[in-house]
MILUMMAR-797817 format. One record per residue: x, y, z of N, C-alpha, C in turn; residue in one letter. Coordinates in pm, whole numbers, plus 50000, padded with zeros to 5 digits. Each point is the difference from the previous one (the first is absolute). Layout:
N
XYZXYZXYZA/...
This chain:
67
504865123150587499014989549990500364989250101X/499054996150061500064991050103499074987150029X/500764987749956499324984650028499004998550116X/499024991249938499294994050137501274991550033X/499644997550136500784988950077499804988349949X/499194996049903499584985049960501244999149874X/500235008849932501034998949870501505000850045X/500144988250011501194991550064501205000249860X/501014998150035500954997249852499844990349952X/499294985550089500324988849995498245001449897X/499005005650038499025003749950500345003749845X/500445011250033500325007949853500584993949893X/501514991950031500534988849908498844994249956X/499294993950084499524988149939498965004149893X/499395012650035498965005249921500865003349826X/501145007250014500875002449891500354983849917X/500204990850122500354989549893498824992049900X/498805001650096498974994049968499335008449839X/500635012250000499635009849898500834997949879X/501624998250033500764994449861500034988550034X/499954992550039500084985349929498374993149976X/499135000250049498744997450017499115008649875X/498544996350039499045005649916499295011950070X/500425004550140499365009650109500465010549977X/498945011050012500745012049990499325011850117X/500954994250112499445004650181500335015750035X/498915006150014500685014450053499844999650193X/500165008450059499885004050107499555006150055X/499535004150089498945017550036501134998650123X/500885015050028500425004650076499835002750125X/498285004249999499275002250085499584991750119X/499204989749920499514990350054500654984050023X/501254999549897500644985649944498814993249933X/499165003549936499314985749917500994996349853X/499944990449993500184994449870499004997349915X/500675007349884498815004849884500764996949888X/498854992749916500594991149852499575007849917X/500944996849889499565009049845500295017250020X/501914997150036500295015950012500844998049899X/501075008449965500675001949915501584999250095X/500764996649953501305000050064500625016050042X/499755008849940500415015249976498475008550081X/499134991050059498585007150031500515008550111X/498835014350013500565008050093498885007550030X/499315001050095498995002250092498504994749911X/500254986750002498544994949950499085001050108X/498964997950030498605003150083500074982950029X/500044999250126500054986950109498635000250030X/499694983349945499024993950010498804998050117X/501544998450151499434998850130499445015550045X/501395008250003499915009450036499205015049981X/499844995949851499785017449910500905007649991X/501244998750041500975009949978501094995749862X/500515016149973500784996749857501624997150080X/499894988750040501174994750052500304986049974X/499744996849828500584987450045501635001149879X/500304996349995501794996749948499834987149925X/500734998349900500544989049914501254991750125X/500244986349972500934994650086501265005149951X/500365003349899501395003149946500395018350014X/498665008549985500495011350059500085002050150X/499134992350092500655003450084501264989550078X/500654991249899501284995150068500815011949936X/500055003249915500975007049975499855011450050X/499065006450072499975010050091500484996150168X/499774985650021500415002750110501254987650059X/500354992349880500634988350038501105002649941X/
């Protein structure tokens, strides 16, 4: 599995922190990088909003996949 160039670590942290400490719950699309609200922390190929593809990620599965 392989990141857009837009999902930065510095990206990704922030999306993970914003998810446990906050009220956000940010996934990612792999594909495209959009940021997409109302995922699940454990989400795993939800259907991206921008894109149409089943690529988007919870912020916490994919740090722990790739951080």
């Amino acid at each position: 599995m392989k990141l857009h160039p837009t999902i930065t670590d510095e990206r990704l942290i922030d999306a993970v922190e914003r998810s446990m400490f906050g009220l956000d719950n940010p996934g990612l699309c792999i594909d495209c990088g959009n940021e997409q609200e109302g995922c699940e922390p454990d989400a795993r190929r939800y259907k991206c909003e921008a894109c149409g593809e089943r690529t988007v990620y919870g912020a916490e599965e994919l740090a722990m996949r790739f951080l």
